[in-house]
N, C-alpha and C positions, 0 to 999 in steps of 0.2 A: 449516494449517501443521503440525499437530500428527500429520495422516495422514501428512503428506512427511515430517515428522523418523522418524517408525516405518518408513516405505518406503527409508528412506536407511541404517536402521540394519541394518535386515535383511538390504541388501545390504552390509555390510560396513563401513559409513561410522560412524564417530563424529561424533554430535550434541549440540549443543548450543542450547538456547533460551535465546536473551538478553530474558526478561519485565521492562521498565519498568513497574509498576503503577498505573495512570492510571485504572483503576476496582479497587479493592480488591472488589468484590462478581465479579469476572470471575476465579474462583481455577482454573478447569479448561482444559488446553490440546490437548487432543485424544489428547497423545503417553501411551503407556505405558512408554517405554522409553527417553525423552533427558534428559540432564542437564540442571539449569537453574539459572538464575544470574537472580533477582529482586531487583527495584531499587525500594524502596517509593518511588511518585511522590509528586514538590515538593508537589502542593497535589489531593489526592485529593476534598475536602470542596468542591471549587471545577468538581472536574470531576462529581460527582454533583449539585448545584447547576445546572448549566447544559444536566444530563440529563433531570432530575427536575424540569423547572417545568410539564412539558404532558404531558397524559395520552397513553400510546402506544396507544393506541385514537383519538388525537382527528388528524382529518385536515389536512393541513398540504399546501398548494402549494409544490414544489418552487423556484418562483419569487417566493415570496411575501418579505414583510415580516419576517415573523417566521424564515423559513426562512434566511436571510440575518444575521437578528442571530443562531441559533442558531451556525452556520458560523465566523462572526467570533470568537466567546467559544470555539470547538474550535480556531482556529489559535491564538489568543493563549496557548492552554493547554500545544498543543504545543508553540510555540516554548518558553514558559517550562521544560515538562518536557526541549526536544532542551538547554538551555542547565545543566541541573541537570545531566546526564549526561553531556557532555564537559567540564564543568571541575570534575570529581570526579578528582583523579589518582589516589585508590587503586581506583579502580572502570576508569579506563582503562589504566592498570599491571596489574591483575588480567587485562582482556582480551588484554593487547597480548600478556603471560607464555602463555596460551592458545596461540600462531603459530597461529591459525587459516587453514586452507588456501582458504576458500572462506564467502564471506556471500551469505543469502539473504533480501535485503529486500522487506517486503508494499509495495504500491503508494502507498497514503494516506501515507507518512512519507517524505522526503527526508534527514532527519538520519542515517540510517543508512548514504547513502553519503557524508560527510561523516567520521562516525565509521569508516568503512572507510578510508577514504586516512590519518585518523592513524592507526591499527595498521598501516598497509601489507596490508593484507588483495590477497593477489595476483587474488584472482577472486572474481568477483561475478554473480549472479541475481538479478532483479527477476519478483517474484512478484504473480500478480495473483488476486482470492481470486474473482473473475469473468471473464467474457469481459475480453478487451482493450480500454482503456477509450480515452478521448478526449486526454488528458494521457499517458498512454505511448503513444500511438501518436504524439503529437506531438513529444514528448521524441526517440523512435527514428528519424523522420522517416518514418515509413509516411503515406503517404498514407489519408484519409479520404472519399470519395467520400461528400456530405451528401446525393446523388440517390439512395441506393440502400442507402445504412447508417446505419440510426436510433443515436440519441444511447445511452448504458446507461439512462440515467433514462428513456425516453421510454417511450410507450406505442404508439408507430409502427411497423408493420411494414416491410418493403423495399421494398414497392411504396406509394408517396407520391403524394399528389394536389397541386399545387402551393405550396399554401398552408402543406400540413406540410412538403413540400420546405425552403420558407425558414424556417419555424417550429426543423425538424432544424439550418438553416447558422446561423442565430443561437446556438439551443441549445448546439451542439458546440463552436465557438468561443466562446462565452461560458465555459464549462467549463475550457475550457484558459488561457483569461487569468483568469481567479479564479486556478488553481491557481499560476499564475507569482505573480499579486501580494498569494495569503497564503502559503498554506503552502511555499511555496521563498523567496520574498524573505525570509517572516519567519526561516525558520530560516536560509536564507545570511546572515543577520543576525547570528547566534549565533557563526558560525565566521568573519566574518570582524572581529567586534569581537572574538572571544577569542585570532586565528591570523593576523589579518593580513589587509589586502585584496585582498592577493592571494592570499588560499584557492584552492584550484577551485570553479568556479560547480558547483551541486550538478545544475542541470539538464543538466549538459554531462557529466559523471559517470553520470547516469541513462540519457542518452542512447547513450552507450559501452558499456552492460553488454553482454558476450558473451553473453548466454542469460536469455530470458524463460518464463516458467512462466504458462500461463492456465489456468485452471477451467473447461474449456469442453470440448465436443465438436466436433472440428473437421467433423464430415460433418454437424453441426447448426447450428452455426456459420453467420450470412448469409456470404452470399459475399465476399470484402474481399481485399484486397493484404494481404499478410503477407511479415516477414521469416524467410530458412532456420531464425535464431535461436530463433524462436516454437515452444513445444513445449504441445501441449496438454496436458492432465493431466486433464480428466474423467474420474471416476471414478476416481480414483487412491485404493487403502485399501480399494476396497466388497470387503467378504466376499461369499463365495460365499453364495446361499438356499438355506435351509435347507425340507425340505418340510414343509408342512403335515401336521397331526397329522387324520387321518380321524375 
């Protein structure tokens, strides 16, 4: 994000990074040149707590036991931190005063297009800090062919044998109903106990965005169905190399 807000400002665009601080030890944002507006998070001591119980050297199955209570204690964090920051009014009075012309929200958080419809925020970008994952493609309605394009977590190449075949369709759709019934239920939770049940659905919002941003190299890229909207961004920010010293 921090590369894109530099690439943005250079061409002429005024920046701004909206930092919720949900690890106080994460103080660096890539940008040298965008303004920011930091939001000390609800319950910091809660999210290093639920960071900090297992050593990051000690290997962990993506499917496992404990991989799944970790997950569970990150959405409930989030919801609590998406629900500190829209019912702060001087913190969304301070944004709405901004008219920001355009938001560019990372992929993992839903609350952000939520917090866009109350500022009226006319245009919107969903940013993904990887390839294009299983949950925005499902959200945009691309299709995922699970015969021939391996899951983000998986360690499967394109060509599957059949067993990883249905191993990938369990996978991917596993993936995308977790992501509906934490982290979007939980925070659609947030705006429609604070706004009303008739919010708009967050995933129906995500699903709308006019222009997606991937991390990726599209002629590296496995082969897939993609929308015009889809813009790759590998490599976006790398300086030129510099030559070796003899």
């Amino acid at each position: 994000m921090g590369r894109l807000a530099d690439t943005l400002i250079h061409a002429g665009h005024e920046v701004t990074l909206f930092l919720p601080e949900l690890d106080p030890r994460a103080n660096k944002t890539g940008s040298k040149l965008a303004t920011e507006i930091r939001v000390p998070g609800k319950n910091p001591e809660g999210f290093l707590k639920a960071f900090t119980q297992r050593s990051p050297f000690e290997e962990q199955e993506l499917m496992s036991v404990s991989a799944f209570k970790s997950m569970f204690q990150f959405m409930d964090l989030m919801e609590a931190e998406c629900e500190h920051l829209v019912t702060s009014a001087p913190l969304m009075d301070r944004l709405r005063q901004s008219k920001f012309d355009l938001i560019i929200i990372e992929m993992y958080d839903y609350c952000g297009f939520g917090i866009a419809h109350l500022l009226g925020i006319p245009s919107r970008i969903w940013m993904s800090s990887m390839p294009l994952t299983e949950q925005m493609s499902a959200a945009l309605g691309v299709p995922w062919p699970t015969s021939y394009i391996p899951g983000i977590f998986t360690a499967m190449s394109d060509r599957m044998s059949y067993s990883e075949r249905f191993k990938n369709f369990i996978g991917v759709n596993l993936v995308v109903q977790l992501t509906l019934r934490t982290v979007v239920s939980q925070e659609q939770s947030v705006f429609d106990r604070n706004f009303g049940a008739d919010f708009p659905r967050l995933w129906d919002l995500a699903g709308t965005t006019p222009v997606v941003f991937v991390n990726s190299e599209e002629l590296l890229d496995f082969p897939r169905p993609i929308l015009h909207k889809t813009i790759y961004m590998g490599g976006l920010g790398m300086e030129a190399p510099k030559k070796l010293d003899k």
